[in-house]
C-alpha positions as CSV (number, residue, x, y, z in Angstrom):
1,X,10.1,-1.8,24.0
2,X,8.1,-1.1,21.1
3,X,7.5,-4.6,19.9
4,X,6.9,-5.8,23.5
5,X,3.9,-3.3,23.5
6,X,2.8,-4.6,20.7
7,X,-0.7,-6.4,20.0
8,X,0.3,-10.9,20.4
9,X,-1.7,-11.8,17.2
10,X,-1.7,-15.2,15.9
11,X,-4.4,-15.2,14.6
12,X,-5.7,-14.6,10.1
13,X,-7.5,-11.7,9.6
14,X,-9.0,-10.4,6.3
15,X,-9.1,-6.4,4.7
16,X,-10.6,-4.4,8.2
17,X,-13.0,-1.6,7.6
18,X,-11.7,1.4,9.7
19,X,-13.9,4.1,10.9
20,X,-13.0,7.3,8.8
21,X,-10.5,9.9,11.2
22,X,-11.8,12.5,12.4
23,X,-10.7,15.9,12.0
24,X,-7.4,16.3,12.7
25,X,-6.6,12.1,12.4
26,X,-4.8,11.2,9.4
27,X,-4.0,7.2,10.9
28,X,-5.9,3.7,10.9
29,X,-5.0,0.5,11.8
30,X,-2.4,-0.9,14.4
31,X,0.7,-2.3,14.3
32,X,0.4,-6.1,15.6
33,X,2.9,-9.4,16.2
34,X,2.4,-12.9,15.3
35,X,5.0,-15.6,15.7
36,X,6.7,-17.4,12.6
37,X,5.7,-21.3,12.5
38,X,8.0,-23.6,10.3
39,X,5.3,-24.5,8.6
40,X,4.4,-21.5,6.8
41,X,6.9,-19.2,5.0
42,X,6.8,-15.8,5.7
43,X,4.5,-14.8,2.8
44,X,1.6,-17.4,4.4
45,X,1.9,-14.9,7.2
46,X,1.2,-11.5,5.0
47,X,-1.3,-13.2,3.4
48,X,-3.0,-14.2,6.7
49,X,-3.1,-10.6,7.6
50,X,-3.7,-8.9,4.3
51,X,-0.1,-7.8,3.9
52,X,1.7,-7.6,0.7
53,X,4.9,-9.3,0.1
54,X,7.3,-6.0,-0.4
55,X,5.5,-5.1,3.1
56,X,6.3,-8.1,4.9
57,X,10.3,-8.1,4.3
58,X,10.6,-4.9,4.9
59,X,9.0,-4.5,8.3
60,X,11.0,-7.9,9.2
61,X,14.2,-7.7,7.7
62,X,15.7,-10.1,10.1
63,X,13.0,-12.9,9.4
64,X,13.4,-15.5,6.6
65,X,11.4,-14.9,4.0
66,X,11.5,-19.3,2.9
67,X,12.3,-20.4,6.0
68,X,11.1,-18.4,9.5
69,X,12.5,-19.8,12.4
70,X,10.1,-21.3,15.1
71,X,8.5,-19.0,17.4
72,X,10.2,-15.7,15.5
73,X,8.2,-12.4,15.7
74,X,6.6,-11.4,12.7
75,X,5.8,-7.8,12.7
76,X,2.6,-6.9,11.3
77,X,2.8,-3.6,9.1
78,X,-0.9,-3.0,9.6
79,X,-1.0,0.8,10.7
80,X,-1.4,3.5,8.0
81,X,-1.1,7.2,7.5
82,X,-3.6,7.6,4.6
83,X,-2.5,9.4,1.3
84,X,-2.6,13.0,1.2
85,X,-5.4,12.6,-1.4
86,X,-9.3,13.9,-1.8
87,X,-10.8,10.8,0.8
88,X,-13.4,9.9,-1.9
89,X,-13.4,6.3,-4.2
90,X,-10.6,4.2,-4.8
91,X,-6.6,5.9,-4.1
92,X,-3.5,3.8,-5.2
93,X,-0.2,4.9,-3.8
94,X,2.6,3.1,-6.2
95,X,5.1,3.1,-3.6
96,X,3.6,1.6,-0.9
97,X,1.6,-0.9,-3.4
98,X,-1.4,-0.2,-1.6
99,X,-5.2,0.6,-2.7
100,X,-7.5,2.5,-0.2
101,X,-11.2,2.2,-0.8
102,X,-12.8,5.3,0.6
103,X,-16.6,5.4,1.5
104,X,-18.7,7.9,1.9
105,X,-21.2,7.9,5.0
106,X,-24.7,6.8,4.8
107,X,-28.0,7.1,7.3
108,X,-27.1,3.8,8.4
109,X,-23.2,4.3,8.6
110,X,-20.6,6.3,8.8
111,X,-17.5,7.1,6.2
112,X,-14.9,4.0,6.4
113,X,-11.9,3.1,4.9
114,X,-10.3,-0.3,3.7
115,X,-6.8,-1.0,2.4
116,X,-5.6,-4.0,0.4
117,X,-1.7,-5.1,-0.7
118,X,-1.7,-4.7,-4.4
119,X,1.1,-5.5,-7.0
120,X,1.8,-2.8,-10.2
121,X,3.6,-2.4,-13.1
122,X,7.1,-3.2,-13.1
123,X,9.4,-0.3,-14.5
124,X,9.4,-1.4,-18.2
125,X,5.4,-1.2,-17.6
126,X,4.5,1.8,-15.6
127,X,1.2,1.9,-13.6
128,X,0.5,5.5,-14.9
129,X,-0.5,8.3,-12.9
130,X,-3.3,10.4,-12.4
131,X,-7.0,10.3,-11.9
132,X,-9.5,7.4,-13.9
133,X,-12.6,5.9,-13.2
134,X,-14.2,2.7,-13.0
135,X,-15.7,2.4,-16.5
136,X,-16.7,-1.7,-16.5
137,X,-17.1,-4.2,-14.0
138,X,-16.7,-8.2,-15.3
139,X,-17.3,-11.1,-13.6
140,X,-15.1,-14.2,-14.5
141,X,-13.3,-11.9,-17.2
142,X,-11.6,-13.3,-20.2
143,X,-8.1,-12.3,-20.9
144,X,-7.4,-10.6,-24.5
145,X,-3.4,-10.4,-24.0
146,X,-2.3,-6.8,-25.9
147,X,0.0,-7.8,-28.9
148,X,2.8,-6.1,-26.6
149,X,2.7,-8.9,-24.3
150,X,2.6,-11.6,-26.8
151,X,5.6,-9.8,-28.5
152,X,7.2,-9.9,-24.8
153,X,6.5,-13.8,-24.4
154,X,7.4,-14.8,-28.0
155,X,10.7,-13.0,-27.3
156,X,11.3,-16.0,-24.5
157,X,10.1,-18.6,-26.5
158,X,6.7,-18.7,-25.1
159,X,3.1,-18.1,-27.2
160,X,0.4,-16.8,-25.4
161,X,-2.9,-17.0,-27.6
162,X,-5.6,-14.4,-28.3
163,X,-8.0,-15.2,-25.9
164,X,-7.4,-17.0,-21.9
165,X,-10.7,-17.8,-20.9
166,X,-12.4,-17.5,-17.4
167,X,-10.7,-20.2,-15.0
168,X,-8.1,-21.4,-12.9
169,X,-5.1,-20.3,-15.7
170,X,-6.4,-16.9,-16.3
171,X,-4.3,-14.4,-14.5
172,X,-6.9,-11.8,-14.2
173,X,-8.5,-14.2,-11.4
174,X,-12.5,-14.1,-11.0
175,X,-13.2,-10.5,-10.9
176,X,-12.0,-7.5,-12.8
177,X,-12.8,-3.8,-12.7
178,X,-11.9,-1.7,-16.0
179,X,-10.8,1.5,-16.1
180,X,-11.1,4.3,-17.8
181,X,-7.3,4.2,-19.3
182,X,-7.3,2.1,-22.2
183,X,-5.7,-1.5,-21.5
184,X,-5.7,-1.3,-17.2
185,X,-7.3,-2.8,-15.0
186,X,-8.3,-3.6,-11.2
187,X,-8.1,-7.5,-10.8
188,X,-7.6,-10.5,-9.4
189,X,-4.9,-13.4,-9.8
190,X,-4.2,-16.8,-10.1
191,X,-0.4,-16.0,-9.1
192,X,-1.5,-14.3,-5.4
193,X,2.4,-14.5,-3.6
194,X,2.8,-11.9,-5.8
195,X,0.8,-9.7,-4.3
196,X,2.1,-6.5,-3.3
197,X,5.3,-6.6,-6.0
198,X,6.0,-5.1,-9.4
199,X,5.6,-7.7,-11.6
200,X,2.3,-6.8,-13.7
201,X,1.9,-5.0,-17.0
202,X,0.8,-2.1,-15.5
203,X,-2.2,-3.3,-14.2
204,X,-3.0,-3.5,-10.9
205,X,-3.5,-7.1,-9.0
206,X,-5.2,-7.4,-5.3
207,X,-5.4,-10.5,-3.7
208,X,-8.4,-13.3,-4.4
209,X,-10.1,-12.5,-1.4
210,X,-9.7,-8.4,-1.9
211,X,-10.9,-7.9,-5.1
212,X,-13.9,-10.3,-4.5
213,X,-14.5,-7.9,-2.0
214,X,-14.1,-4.9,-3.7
215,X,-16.1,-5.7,-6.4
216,X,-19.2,-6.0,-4.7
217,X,-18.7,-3.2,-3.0
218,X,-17.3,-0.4,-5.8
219,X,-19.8,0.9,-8.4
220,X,-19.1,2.0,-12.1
221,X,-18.2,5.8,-12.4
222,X,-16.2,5.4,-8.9
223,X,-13.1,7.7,-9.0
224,X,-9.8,6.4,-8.9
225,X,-6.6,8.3,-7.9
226,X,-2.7,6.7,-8.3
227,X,-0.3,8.8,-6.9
228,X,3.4,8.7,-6.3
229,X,3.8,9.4,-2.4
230,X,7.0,7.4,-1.2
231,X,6.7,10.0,2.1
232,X,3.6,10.3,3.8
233,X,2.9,12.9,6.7
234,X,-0.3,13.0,8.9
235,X,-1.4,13.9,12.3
236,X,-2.9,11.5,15.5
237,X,-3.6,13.1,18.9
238,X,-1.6,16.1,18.2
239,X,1.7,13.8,17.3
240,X,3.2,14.1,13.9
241,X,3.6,11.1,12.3
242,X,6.0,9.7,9.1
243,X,5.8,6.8,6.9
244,X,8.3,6.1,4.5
245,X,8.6,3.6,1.8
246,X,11.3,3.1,-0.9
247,X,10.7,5.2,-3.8
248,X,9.8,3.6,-7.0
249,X,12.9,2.4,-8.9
250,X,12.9,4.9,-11.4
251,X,12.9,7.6,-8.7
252,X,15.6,6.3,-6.8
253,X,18.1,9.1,-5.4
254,X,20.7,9.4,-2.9
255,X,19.0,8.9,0.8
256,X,20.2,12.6,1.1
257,X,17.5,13.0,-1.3
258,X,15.2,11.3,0.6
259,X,16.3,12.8,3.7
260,X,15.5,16.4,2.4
261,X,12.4,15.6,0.7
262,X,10.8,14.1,4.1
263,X,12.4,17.0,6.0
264,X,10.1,19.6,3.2
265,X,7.0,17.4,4.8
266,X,7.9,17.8,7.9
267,X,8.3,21.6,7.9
268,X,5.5,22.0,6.0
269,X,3.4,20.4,8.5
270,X,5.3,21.9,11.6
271,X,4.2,26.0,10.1
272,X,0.5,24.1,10.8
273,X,1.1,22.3,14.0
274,X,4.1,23.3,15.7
275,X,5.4,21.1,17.1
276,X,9.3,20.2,18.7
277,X,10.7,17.9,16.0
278,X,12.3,14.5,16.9
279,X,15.4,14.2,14.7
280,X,16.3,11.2,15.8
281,X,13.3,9.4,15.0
282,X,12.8,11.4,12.0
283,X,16.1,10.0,10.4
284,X,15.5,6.8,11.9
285,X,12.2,6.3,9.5
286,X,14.0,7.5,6.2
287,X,17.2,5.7,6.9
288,X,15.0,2.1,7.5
289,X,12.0,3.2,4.8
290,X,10.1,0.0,6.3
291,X,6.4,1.3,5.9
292,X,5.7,1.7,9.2
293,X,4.3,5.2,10.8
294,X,7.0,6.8,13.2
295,X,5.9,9.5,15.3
296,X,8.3,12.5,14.8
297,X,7.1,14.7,17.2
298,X,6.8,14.9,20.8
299,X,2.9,14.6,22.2
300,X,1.7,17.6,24.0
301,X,5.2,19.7,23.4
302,X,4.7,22.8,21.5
303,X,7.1,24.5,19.9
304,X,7.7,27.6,17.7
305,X,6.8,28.0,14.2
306,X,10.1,26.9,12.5
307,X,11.9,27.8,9.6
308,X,13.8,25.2,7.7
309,X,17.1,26.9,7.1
310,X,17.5,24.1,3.9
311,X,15.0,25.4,2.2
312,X,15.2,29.5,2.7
């Protein structure tokens, strides 16, 4: 029932700029369906829509990733509960590998958001924590590989030299924003099916199109927040809504784990709102962890302030 609701989109679409929520909104976007075509793979079809790859197979686990099947619905991941994070500059959340550029309002309009796929470090190269700032801005950037990653490549038998220069082999792609961490960066890529994967240095990789964007939009001195939010909670028409992706690899746990962390949110959000829980649901969304916002609560029923007898 719920994908036969859903938005028929066939169409591309590029990063959308959502209107800020209101008070008491913590969601943007929509979920929408396209239909597989045989000639593209699955990952033409995130990239259409601004989705990253992770994203894509785990909102369709029954699609092929190579080789979709003619006329197959492809579920579009594109609804969002935004991090719980100061709404202000650029916010990275690692485990959904997903940037949100934050903007404040002006006379001429009002405070927006956009969100882009992004890949990170993999586990051997941590994107680290914490708050930076946007320290540099290069166009066409050359690529000074850190002696750790030559050591890396001669350890495969390859040589990388000193300096990549600006062009079609530099993996930094056309635009780059430094931050204030030593050696990491915002940037583009010459590898972009690898969006929305950990497969950088630590750096952080957005799409061609995204960080071409982003660039002329984010100033020097903009903050920059990456957190560690494999549970997000947030509110929309008085409905409590969850969205759970898998936790990074080094913090994987048993889904009990999981299951009690979420359940924490949850109750923490219910002493706010109270609200009469859907269990069902609520295990549904850990037990899948596809990304995708579950409501948890049921609209317009109130219910008692409630204790969680796990965590007395």
């Amino acid at each position: 029932m719920l994908l036969a609701m859903l938005l028929l989109h066939a169409g591309g679409s590029a990063a959308t700029r959502y209107p800020m929520p209101g008070a008491g909104s913590d969601l943007v976007g929509e979920l929408a369906l396209d239909k597989a075509s045989r000639s593209e793979t699955l990952l033409d079809i995130a990239r259409r829509h601004d989705i990253g790859q992770d994203e894509i197979r785990l909102a369709n686990p029954g699609v092929d990733r190579w080789l979709p099947k003619e006329g197959d619905p492809v579920l579009i991941p594109g609804h969002y509960v935004l991090p719980n994070a100061p709404r202000r500059g650029l916010v990275l959340n690692l485990p959904e590998m997903r940037v949100y550029h934050f903007r404040a309002g002006t006379k001429d309009a009002p405070p927006s958001v956009t969100t882009y796929p992004a890949s990170i470090g993999r586990m051997d190269w941590k994107t680290p924590l914490g708050e930076t700032r946007v320290i540099q801005k290069q166009r066409h950037p050359s690529w000074h590989p850190p002696d750790s990653v030559r050591q890396e490549a001669a350890a495969k038998g390859e040589t990388l030299p000193e300096r990549i220069p600006p062009g079609p082999d530099n993996p930094l792609g056309d635009y780059a924003l430094r931050l204030a961490r030593p050696g990491y960066l915002i940037h583009g890529t010459n590898k972009p099916y690898g969006v929305g994967m950990r497969v950088t240095h630590g750096c952080v990789r957005l799409l061609p199109e995204d960080i071409e964007e982003l660039y002329d939009e984010v100033a020097t001195g903009t903050p920059v927040q990456i957190l560690n939010q494999p549970v997000k909670t947030g509110w929309h028409d008085g409905v409590l809504y969850v969205e759970v992706h898998p936790p990074l690899d080094e913090d994987e746990a048993p889904l009990s784990d999981l299951m009690r962390f979420t359940l924490e949110r949850v109750y923490l959000e219910l002493q706010k709102q109270p609200r009469v829980l859907d269990g069902r649901a609520l295990r549904q969304a850990v037990e899948s962890m596809h990304g995708v916002p579950v409501a948890v609560s049921q609209p317009g029923v109130e219910g008692r302030a409630i204790t969680n007898p796990l965590f007395r």
